[in-house]
C-alpha positions in Angstrom: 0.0 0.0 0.0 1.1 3.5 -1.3 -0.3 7.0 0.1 1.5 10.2 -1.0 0.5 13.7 0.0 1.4 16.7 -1.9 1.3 20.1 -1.1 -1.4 21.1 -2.9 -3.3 17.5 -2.7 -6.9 17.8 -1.9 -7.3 13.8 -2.1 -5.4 10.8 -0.2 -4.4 8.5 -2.5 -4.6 4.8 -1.7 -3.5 1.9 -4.5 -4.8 -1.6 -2.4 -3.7 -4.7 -4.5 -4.3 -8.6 -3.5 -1.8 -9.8 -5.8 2.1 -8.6 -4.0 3.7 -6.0 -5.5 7.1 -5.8 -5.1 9.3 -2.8 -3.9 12.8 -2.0 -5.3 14.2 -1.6 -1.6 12.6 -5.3 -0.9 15.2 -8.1 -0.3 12.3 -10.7 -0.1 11.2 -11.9 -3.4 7.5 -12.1 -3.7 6.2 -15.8 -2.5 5.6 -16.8 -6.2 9.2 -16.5 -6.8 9.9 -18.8 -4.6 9.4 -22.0 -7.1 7.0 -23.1 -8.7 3.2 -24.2 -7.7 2.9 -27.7 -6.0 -0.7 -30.0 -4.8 -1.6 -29.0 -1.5 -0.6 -32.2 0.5 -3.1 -33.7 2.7 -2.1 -36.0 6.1 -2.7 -39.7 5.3 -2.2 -41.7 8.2 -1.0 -39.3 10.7 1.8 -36.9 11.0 5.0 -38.2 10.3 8.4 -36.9 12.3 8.6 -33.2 13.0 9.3 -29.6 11.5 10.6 -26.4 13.2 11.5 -23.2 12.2 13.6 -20.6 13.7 12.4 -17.9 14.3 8.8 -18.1 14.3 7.8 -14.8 13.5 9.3 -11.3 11.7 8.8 -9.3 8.9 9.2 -10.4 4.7 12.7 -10.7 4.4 14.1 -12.4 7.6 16.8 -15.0 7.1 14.6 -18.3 8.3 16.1 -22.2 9.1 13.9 -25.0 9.3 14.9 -28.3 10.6 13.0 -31.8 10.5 13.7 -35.1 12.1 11.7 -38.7 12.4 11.4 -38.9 9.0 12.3 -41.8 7.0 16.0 -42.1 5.9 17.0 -41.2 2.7 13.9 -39.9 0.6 13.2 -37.0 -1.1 10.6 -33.9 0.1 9.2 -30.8 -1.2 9.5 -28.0 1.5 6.4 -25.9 0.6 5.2 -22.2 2.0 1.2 -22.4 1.9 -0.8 -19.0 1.5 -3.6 -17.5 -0.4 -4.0 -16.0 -4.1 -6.9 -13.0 -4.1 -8.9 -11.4 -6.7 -11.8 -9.3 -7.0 -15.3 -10.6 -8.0 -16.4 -8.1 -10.2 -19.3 -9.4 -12.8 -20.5 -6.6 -15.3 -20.1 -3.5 -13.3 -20.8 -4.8 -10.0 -18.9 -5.5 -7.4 -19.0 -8.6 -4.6 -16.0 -8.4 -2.7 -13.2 -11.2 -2.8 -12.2 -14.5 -3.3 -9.2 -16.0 -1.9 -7.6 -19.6 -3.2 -5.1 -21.5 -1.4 -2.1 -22.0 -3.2 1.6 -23.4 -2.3 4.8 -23.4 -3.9 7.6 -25.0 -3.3 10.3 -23.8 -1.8 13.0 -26.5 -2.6 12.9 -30.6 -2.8 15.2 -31.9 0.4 17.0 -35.4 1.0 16.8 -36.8 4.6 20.1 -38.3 5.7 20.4 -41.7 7.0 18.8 -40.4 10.6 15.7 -39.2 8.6 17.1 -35.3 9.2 17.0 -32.6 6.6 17.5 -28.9 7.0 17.2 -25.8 5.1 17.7 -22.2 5.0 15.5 -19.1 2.7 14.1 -15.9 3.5 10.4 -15.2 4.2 8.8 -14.1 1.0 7.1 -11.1 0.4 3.5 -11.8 1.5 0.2 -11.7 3.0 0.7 -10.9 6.9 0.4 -13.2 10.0 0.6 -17.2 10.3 1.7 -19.4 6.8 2.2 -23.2 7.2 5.7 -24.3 6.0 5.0 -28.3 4.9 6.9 -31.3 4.5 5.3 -33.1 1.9 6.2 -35.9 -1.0 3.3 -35.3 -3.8 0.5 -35.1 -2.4 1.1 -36.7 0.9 1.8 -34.5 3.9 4.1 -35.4 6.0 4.8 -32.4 9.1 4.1 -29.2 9.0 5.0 -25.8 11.2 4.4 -22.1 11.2 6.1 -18.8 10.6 4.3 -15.6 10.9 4.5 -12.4 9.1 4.7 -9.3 10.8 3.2 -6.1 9.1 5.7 -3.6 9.1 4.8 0.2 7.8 7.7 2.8 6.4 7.8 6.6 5.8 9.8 8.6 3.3 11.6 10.5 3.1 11.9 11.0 7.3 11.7 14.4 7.5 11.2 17.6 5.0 9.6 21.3 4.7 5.9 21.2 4.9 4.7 20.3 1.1 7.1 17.6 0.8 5.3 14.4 -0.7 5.7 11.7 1.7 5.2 8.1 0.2 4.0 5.5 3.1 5.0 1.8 2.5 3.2 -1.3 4.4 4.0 -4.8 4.1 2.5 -7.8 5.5 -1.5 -6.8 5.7 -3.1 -10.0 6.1 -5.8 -11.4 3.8 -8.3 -11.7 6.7 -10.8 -9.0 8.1 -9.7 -7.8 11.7 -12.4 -9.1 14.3 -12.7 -6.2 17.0 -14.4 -7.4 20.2 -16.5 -5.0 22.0 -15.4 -4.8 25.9 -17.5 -4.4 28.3 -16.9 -0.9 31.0 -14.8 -2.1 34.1 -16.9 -0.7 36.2 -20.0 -2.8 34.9 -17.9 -5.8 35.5 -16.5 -5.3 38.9 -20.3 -4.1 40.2 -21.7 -7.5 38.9 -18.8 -9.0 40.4 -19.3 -7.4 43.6 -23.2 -8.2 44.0 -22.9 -11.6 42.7 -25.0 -10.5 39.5 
């Protein structure tokens, strides 16, 4: 998301895209860069061995490591990010909101050793915000999975500047889904019911 102000501007611009658009500062690539698209795998029989990344959370671009062990010896995976593709629903000249697919790409194919231990290295992609299933998975068979979220992060520039200078506002990481505010109720309402047992 892009807003600029200009001196003179008597409108807020805001340009809102579902598909990623990348930014010439960004070291992340977009998540469809990261290979190519892959079946979403499904558990058959259980969860096999186990998956962890490190860290668990930061913004597009952190340097991530994931590790697995308990799986079997000497077979190949597909390490796979899992988010979600968007587009408008637009028929005619009406409008209905949007849709949202899920979609996965691989990230790279991985050989456990003779322990059944693999382990990787990439950078978080540039993407939707908050929690994206990383997957061990041969075809269509999943076999672990873990997590790493995306934090939204939100730049300025240029920092500072005489009034009229255009300021171009950069966020990354909004997530797909609609933020649920819960209503609270007054703490004094609470702590009178509390008090006469009503």
């Amino acid at each position: 998301m892009r807003i600029c102000w200009g001196r003179f501007a008597r409108s807020v611009s805001v340009l809102l895209s579902l598909s990623r658009v990348p930014s010439p500062a960004a070291a992340a690539r977009l998540v469809a860069a990261l290979g190519p698209e892959v079946v979403i795998g499904e558990p058959s029989g259980g969860y096999v061995g186990r998956l962890i990344v490190a860290p668990e959370h930061g913004p597009t671009g952190t340097p991530l490591t994931v590790t697995a062990e308990g799986l079997p010896p000497g077979e190949e995976f597909q390490l796979v990010w899992r988010t979600v593709d968007g587009a408008w629903k637009v028929t005619d000249a009406e409008y209905r909101g949007r849709e949202y697919r899920a979609v996965a790409y691989e990230i790279a194919k991985l050989k456990t050793d003779q322990t059944g231990r693999l382990n990787a290295q990439f950078v978080a992609p540039e993407d939707f915000g908050f929690m994206h299933d990383i997957v061990l998975q041969q075809g269509g068979r999943l076999f672990t999975q873990t997590g790493f979220s995306i934090h939204m992060t939100v730049e300025i520039s240029p920092k500072s500047g005489p009034v009229g200078t255009p300021i171009t506002v950069e966020a990354k990481g909004i997530g797909w889904r609609p933020l649920v505010v819960r209503k609270r109720k007054p703490v004094a309402k609470e702590w009178a019911r509390s008090r006469h047992g009503r």
